[in-house]
Biopython code that builds the backbone (N, CA, C, O; Angstrom):
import numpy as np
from Bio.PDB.StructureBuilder import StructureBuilder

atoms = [
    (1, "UNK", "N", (34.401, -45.287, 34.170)),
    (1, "UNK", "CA", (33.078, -45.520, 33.618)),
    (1, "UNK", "C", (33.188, -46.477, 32.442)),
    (1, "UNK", "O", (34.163, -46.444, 31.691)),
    (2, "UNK", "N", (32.041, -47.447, 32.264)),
    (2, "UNK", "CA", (32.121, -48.307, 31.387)),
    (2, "UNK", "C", (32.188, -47.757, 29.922)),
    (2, "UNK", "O", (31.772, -46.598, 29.924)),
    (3, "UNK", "N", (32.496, -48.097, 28.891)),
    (3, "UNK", "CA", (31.764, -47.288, 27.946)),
    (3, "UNK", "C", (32.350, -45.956, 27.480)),
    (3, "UNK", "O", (32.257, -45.631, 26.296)),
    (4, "UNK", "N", (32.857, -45.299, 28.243)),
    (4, "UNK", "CA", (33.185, -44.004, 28.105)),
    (4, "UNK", "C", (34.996, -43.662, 28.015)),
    (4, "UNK", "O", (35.780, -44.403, 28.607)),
    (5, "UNK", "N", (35.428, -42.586, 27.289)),
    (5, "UNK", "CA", (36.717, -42.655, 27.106)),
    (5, "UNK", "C", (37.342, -41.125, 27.888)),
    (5, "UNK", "O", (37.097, -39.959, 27.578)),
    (6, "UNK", "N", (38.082, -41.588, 28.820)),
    (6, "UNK", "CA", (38.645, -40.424, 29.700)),
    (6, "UNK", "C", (39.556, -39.588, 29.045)),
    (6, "UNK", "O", (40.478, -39.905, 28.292)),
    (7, "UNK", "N", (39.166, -38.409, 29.445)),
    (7, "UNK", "CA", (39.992, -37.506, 28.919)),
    (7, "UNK", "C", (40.953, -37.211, 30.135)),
    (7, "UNK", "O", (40.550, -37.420, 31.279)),
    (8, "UNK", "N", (42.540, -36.606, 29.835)),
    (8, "UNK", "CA", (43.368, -36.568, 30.874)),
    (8, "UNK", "C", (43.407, -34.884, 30.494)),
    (8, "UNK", "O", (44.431, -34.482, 31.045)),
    (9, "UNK", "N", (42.904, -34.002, 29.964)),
    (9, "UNK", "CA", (42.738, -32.733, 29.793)),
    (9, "UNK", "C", (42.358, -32.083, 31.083)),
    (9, "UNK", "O", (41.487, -32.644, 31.748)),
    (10, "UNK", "N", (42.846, -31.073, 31.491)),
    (10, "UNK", "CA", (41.879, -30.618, 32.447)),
    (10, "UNK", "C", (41.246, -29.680, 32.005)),
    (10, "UNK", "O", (41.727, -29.029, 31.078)),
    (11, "UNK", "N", (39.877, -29.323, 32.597)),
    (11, "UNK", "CA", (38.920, -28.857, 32.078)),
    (11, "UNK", "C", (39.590, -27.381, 31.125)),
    (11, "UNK", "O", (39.397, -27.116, 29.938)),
    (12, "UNK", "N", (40.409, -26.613, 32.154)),
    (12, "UNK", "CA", (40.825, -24.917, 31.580)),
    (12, "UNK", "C", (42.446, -25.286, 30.269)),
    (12, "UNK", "O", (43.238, -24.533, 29.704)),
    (13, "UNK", "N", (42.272, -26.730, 30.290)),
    (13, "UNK", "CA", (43.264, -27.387, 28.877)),
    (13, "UNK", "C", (42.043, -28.026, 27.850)),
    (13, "UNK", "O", (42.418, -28.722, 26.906)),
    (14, "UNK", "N", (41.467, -27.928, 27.928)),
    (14, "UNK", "CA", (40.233, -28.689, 26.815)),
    (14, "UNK", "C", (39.801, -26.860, 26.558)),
    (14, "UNK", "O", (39.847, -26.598, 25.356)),
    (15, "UNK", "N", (39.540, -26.034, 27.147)),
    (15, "UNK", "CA", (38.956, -24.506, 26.877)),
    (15, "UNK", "C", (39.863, -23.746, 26.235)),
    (15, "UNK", "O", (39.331, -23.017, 25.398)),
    (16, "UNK", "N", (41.457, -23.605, 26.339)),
    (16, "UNK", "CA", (42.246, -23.217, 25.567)),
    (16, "UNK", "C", (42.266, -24.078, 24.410)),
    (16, "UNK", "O", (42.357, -23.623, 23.270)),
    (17, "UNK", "N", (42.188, -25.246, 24.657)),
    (17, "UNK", "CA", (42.641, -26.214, 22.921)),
    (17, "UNK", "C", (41.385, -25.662, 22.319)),
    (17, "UNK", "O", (41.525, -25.321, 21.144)),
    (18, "UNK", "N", (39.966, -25.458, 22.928)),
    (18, "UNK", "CA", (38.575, -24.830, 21.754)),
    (18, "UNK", "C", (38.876, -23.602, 21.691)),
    (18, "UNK", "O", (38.012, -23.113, 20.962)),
    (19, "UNK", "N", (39.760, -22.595, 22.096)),
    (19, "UNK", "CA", (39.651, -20.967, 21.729)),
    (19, "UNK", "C", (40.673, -20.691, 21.238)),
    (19, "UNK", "O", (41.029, -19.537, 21.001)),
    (20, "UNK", "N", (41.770, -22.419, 20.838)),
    (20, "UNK", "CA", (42.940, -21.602, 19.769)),
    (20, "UNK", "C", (42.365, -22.557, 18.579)),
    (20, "UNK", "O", (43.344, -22.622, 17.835)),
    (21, "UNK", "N", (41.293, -23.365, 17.954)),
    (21, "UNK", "CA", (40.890, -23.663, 17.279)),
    (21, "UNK", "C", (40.903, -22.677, 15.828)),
    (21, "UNK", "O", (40.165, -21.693, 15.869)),
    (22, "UNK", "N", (41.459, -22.833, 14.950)),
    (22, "UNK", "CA", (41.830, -22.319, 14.153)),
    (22, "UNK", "C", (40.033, -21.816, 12.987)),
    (22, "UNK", "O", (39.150, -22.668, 12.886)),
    (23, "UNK", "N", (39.906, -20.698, 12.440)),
    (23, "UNK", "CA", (38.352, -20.462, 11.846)),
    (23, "UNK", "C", (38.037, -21.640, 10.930)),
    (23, "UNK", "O", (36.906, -22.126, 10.945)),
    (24, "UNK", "N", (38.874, -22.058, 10.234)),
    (24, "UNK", "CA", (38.575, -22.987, 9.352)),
    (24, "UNK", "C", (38.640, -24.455, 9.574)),
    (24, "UNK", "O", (38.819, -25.300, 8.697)),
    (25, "UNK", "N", (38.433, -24.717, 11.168)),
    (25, "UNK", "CA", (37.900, -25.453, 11.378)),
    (25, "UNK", "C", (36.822, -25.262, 11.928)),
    (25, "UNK", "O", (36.926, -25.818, 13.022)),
    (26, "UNK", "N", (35.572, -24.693, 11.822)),
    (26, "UNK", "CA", (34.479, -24.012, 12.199)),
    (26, "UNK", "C", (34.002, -24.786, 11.004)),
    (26, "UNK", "O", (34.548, -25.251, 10.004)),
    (27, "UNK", "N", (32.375, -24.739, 11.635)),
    (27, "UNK", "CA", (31.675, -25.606, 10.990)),
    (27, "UNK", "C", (31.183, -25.277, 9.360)),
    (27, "UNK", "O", (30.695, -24.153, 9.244)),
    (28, "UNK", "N", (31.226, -25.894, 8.398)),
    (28, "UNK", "CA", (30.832, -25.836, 7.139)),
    (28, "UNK", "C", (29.725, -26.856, 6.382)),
    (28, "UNK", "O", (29.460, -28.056, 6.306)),
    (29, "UNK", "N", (29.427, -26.023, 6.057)),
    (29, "UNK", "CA", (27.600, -26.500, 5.617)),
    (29, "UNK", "C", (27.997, -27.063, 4.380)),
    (29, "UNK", "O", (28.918, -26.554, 3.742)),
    (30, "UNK", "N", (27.457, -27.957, 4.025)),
    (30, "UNK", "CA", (27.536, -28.880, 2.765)),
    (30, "UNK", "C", (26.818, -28.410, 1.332)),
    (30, "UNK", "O", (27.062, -28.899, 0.229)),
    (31, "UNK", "N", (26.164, -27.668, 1.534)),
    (31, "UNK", "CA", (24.899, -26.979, 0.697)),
    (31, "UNK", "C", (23.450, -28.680, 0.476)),
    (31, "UNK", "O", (22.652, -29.006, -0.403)),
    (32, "UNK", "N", (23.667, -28.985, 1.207)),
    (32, "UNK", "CA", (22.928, -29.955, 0.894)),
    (32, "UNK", "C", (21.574, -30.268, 1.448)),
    (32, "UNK", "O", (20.552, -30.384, 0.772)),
    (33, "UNK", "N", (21.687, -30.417, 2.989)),
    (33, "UNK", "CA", (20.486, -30.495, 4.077)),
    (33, "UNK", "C", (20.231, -28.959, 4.417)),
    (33, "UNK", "O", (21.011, -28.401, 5.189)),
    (34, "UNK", "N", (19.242, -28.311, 3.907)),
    (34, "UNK", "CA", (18.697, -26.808, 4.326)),
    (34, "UNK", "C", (18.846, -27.072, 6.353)),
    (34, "UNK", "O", (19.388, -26.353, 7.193)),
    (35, "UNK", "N", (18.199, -28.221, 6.483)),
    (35, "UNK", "CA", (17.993, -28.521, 8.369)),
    (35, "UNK", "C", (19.335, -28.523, 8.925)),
    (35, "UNK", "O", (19.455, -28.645, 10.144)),
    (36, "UNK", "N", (20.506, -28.388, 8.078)),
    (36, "UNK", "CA", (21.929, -28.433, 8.755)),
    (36, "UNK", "C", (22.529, -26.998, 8.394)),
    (36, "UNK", "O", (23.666, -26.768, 8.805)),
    (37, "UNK", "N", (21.912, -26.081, 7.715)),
    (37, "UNK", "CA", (22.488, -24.695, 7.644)),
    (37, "UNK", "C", (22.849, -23.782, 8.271)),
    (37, "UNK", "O", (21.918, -23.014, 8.513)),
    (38, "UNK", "N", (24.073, -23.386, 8.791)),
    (38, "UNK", "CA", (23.594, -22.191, 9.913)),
    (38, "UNK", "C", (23.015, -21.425, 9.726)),
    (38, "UNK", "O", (22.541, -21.224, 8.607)),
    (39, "UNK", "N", (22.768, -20.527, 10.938)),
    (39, "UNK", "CA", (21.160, -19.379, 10.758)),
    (39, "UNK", "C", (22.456, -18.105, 10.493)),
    (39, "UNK", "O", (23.621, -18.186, 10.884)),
    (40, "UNK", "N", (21.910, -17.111, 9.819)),
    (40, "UNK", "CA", (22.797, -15.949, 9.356)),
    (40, "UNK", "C", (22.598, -14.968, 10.764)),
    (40, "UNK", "O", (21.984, -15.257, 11.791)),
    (41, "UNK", "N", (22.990, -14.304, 10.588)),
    (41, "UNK", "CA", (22.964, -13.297, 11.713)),
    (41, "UNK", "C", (21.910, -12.669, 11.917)),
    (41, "UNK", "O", (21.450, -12.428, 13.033)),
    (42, "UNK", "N", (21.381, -12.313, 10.752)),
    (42, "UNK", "CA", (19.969, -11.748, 10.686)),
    (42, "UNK", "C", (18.881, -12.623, 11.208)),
    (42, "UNK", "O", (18.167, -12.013, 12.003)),
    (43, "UNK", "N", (18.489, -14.014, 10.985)),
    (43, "UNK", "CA", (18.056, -15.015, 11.338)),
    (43, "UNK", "C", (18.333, -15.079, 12.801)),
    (43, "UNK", "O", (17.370, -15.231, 13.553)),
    (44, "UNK", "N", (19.587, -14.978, 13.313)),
    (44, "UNK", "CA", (19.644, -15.156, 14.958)),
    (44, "UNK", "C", (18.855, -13.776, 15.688)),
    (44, "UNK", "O", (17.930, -13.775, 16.499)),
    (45, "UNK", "N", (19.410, -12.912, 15.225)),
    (45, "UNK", "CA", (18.911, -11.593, 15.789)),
    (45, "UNK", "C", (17.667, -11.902, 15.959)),
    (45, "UNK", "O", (17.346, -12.108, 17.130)),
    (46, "UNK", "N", (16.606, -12.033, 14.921)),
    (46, "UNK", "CA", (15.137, -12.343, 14.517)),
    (46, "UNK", "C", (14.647, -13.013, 15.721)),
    (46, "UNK", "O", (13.818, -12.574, 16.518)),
    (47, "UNK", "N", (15.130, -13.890, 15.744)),
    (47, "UNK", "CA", (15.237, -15.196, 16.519)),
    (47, "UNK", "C", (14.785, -14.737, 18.031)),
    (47, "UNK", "O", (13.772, -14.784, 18.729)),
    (48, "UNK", "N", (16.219, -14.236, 18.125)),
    (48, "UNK", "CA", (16.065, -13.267, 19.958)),
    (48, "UNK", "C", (14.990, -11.924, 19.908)),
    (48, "UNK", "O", (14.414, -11.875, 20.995)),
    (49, "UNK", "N", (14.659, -11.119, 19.243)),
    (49, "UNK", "CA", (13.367, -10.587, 18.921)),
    (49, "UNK", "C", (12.431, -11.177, 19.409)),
    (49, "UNK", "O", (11.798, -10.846, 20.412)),
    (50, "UNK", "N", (12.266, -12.138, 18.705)),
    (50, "UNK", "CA", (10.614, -12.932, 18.663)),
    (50, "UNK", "C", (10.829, -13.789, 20.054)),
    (50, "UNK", "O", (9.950, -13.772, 20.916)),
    (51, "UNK", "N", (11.829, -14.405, 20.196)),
    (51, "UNK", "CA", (11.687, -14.855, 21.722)),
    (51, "UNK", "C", (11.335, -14.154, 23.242)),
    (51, "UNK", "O", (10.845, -14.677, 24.242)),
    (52, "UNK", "N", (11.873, -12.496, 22.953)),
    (52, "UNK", "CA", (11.472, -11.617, 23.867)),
    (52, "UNK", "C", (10.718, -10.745, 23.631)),
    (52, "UNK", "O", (10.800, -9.764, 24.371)),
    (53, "UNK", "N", (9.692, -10.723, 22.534)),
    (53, "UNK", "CA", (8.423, -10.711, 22.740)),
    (53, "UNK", "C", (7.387, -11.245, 23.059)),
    (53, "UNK", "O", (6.228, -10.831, 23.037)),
    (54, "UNK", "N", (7.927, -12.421, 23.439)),
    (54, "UNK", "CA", (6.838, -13.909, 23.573)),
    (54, "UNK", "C", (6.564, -13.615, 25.063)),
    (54, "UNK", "O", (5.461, -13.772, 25.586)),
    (55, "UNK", "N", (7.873, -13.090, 25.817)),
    (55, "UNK", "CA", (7.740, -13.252, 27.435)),
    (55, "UNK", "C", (6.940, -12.655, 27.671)),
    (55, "UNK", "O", (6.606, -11.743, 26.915)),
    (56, "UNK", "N", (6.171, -12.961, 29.035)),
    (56, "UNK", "CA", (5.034, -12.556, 29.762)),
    (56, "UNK", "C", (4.050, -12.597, 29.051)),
    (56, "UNK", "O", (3.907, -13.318, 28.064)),
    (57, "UNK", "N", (3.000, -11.537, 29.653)),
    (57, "UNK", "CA", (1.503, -11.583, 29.369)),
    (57, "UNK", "C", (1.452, -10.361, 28.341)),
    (57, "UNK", "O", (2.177, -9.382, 28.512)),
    (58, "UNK", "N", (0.601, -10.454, 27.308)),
    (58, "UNK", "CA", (0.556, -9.823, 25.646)),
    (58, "UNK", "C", (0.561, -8.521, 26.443)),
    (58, "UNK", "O", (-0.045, -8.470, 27.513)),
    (59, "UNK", "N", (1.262, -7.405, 25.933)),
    (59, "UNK", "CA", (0.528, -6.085, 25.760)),
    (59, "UNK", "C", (-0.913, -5.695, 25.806)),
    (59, "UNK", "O", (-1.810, -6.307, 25.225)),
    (60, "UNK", "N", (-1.124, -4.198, 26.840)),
    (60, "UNK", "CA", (-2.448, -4.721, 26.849)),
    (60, "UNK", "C", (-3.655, -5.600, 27.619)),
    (60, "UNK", "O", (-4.866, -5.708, 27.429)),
    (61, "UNK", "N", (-2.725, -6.164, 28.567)),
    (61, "UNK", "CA", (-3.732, -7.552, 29.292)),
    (61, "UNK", "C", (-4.273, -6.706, 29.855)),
    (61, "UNK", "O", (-4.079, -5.494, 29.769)),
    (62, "UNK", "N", (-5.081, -7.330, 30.551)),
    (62, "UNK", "CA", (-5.950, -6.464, 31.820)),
    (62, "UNK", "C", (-5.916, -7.720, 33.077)),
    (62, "UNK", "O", (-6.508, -7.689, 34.157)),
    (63, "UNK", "N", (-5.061, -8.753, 32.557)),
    (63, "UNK", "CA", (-5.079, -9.409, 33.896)),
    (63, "UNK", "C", (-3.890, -9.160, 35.098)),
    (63, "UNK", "O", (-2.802, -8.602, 34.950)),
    (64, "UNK", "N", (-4.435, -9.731, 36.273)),
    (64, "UNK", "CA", (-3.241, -9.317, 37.609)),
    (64, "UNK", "C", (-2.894, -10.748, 37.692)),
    (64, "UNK", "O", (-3.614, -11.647, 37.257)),
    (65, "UNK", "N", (-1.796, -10.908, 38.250)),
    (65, "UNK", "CA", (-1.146, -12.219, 38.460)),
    (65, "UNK", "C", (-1.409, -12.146, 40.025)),
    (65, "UNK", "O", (-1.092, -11.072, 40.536)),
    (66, "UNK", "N", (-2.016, -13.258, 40.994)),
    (66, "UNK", "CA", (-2.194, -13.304, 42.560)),
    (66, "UNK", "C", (-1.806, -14.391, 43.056)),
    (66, "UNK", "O", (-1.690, -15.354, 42.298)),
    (67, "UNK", "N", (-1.511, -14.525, 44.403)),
    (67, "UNK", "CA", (-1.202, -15.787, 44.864)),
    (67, "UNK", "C", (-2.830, -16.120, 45.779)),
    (67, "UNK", "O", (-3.317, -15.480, 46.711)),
    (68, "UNK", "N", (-3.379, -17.404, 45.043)),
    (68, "UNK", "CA", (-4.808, -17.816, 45.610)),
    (68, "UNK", "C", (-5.217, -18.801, 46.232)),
    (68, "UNK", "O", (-5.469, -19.611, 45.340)),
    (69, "UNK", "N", (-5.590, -19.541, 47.767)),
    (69, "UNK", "CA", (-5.567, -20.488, 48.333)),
    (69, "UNK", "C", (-6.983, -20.843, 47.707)),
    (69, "UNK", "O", (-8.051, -20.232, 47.673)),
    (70, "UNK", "N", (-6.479, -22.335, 47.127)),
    (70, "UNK", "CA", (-8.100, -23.093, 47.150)),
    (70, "UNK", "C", (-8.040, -24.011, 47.371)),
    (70, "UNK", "O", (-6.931, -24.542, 47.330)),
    (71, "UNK", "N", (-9.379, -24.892, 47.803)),
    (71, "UNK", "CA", (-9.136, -26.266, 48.254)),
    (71, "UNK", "C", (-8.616, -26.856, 47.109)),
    (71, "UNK", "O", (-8.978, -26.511, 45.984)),
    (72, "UNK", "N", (-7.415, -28.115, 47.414)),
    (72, "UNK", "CA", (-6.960, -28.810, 46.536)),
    (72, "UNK", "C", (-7.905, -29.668, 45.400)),
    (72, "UNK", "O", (-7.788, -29.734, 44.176)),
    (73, "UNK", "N", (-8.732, -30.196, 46.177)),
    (73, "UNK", "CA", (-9.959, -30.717, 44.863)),
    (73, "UNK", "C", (-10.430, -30.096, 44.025)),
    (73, "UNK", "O", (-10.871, -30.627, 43.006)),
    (74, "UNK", "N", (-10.469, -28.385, 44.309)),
    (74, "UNK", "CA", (-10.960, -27.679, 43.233)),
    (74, "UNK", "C", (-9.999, -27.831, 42.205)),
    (74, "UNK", "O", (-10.126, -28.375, 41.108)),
    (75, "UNK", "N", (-8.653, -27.065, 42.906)),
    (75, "UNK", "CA", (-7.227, -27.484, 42.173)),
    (75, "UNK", "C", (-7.082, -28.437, 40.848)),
    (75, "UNK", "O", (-6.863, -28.316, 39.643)),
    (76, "UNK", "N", (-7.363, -29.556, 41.909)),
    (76, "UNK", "CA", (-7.397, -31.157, 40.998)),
    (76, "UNK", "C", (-8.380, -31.241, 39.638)),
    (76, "UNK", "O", (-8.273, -31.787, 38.540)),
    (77, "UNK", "N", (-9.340, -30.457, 40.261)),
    (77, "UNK", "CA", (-10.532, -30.906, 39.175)),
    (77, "UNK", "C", (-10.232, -30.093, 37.917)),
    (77, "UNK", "O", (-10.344, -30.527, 36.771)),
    (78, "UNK", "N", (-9.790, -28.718, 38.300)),
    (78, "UNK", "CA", (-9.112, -27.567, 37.166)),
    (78, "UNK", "C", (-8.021, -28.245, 36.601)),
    (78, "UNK", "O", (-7.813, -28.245, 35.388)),
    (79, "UNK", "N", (-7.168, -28.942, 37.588)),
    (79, "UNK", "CA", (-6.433, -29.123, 36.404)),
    (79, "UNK", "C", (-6.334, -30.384, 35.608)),
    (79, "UNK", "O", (-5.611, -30.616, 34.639)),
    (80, "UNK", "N", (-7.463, -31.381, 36.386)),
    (80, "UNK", "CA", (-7.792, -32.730, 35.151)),
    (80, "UNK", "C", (-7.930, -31.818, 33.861)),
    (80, "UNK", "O", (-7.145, -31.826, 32.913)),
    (81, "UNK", "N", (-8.544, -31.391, 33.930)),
    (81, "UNK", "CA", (-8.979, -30.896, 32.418)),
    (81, "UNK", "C", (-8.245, -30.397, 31.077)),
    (81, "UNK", "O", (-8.709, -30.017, 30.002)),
    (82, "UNK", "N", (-6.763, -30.559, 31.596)),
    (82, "UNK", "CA", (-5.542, -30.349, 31.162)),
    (82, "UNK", "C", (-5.540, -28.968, 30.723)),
    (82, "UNK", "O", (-6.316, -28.117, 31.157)),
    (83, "UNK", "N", (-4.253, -28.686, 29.466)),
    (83, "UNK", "CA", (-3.542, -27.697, 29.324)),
    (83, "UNK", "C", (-4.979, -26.102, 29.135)),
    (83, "UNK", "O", (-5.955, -25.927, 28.406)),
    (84, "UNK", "N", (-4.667, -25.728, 29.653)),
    (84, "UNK", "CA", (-4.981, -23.989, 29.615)),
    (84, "UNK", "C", (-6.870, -24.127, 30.794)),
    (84, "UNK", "O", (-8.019, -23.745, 30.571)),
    (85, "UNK", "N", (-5.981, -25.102, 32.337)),
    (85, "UNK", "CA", (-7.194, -25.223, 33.544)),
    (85, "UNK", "C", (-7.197, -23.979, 34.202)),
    (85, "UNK", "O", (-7.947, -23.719, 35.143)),
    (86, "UNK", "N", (-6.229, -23.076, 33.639)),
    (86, "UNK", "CA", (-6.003, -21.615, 34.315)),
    (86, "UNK", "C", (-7.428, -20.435, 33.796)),
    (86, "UNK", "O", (-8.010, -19.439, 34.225)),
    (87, "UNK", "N", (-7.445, -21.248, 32.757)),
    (87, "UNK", "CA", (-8.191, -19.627, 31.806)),
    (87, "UNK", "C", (-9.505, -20.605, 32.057)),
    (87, "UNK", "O", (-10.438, -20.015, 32.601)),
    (88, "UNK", "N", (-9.707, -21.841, 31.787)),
    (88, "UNK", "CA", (-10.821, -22.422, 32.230)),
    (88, "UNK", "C", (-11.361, -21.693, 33.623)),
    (88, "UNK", "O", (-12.543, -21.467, 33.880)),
    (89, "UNK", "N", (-10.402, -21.429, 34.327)),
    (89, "UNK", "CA", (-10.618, -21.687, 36.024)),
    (89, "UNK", "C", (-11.113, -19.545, 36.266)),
    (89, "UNK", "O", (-11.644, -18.980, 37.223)),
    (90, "UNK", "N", (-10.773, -19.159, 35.351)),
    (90, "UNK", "CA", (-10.786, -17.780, 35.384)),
    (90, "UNK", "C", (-12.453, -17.640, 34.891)),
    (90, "UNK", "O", (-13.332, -17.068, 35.535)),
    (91, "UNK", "N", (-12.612, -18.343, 33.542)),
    (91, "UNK", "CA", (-14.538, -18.559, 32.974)),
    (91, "UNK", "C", (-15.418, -18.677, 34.055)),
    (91, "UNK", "O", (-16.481, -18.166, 34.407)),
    (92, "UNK", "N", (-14.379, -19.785, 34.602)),
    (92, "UNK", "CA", (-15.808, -19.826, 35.927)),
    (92, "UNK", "C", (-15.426, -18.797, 36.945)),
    (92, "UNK", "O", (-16.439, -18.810, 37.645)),
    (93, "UNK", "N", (-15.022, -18.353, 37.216)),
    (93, "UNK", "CA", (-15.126, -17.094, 38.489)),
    (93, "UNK", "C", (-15.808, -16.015, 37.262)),
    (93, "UNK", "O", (-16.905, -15.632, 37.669)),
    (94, "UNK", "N", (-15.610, -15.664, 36.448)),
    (94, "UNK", "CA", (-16.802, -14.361, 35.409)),
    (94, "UNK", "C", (-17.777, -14.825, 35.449)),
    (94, "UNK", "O", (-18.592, -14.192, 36.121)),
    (95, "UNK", "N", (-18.284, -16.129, 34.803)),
    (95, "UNK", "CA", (-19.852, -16.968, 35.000)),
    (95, "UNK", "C", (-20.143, -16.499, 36.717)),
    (95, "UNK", "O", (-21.068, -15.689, 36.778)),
    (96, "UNK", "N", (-19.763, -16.718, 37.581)),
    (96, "UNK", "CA", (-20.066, -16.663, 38.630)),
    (96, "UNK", "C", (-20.258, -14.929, 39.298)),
    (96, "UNK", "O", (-20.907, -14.615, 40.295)),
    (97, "UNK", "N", (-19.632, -14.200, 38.571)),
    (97, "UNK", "CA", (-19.947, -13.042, 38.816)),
    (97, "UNK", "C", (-21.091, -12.524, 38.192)),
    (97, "UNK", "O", (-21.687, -11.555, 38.665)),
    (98, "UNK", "N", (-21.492, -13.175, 37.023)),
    (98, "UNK", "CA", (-22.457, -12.628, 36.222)),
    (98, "UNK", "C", (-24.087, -12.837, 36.748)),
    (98, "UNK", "O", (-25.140, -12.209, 36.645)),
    (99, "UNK", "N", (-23.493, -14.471, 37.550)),
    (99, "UNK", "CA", (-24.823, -14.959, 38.216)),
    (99, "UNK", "C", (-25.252, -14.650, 39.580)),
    (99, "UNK", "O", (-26.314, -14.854, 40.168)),
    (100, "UNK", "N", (-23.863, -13.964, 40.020)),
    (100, "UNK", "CA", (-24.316, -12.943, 41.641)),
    (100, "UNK", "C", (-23.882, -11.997, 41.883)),
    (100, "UNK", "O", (-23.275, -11.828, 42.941)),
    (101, "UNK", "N", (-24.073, -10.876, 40.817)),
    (101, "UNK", "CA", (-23.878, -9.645, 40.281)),
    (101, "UNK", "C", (-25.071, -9.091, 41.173)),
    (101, "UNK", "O", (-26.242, -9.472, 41.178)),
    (102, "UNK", "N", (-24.265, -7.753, 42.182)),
    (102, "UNK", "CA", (-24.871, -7.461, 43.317)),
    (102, "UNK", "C", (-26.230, -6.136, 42.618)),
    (102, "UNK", "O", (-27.027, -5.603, 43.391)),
]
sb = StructureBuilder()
sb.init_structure("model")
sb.init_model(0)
sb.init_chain("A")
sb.init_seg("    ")
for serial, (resi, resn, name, xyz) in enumerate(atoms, 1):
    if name == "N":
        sb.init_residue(resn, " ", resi, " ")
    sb.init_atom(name, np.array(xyz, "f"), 0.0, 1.0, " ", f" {name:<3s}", serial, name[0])
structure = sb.get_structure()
């Protein structure tokens, strides 16, 4: 490859040379750039917390997830309307219940 410098390591010789890497060559923060600090442990933990509470639908929903055939133009037109044509697309099926509410 142009540009690029070959390594003659093989891959499970490049993985032993990073896991006999000695601690103090591990990365050290300068005290300088806060944006280059590592995150403490507490900070990571936090981190994975809040990321797996984010998954799925909030506590609480009352919605069902379905698989729904519609004509593609409807499709299209929901989703010109860009980000969140889902919850748009949900308004109008309630409007529509409200207006042929048996």
């Amino acid at each position: 490859m142009t540009g690029s410098k070959t390594n003659t390591m093989s891959r499970e010789e490049v993985l032993a040379a990073i896991r006999n890497l000695p601690e103090s060559a591990n990365f050290v923060w300068d005290g300088i750039d806060e944006d280059d600090r590592p995150a403490t442990k507490e900070e990571l933990l936090a981190g994975i917390v809040a990321m797996e509470t984010r998954r799925g639908r909030p506590s609480g929903s009352d919605k069902t997830q379905i698989a729904l055939r519609v004509d593609n133009s409807v499709l299209e037109a929901f989703r010109a309307t860009g980000k969140g044509w889902q919850t748009r697309m949900n308004d109008a099926l309630k409007e529509w219940l409200k207006e042929h509410a048996a």
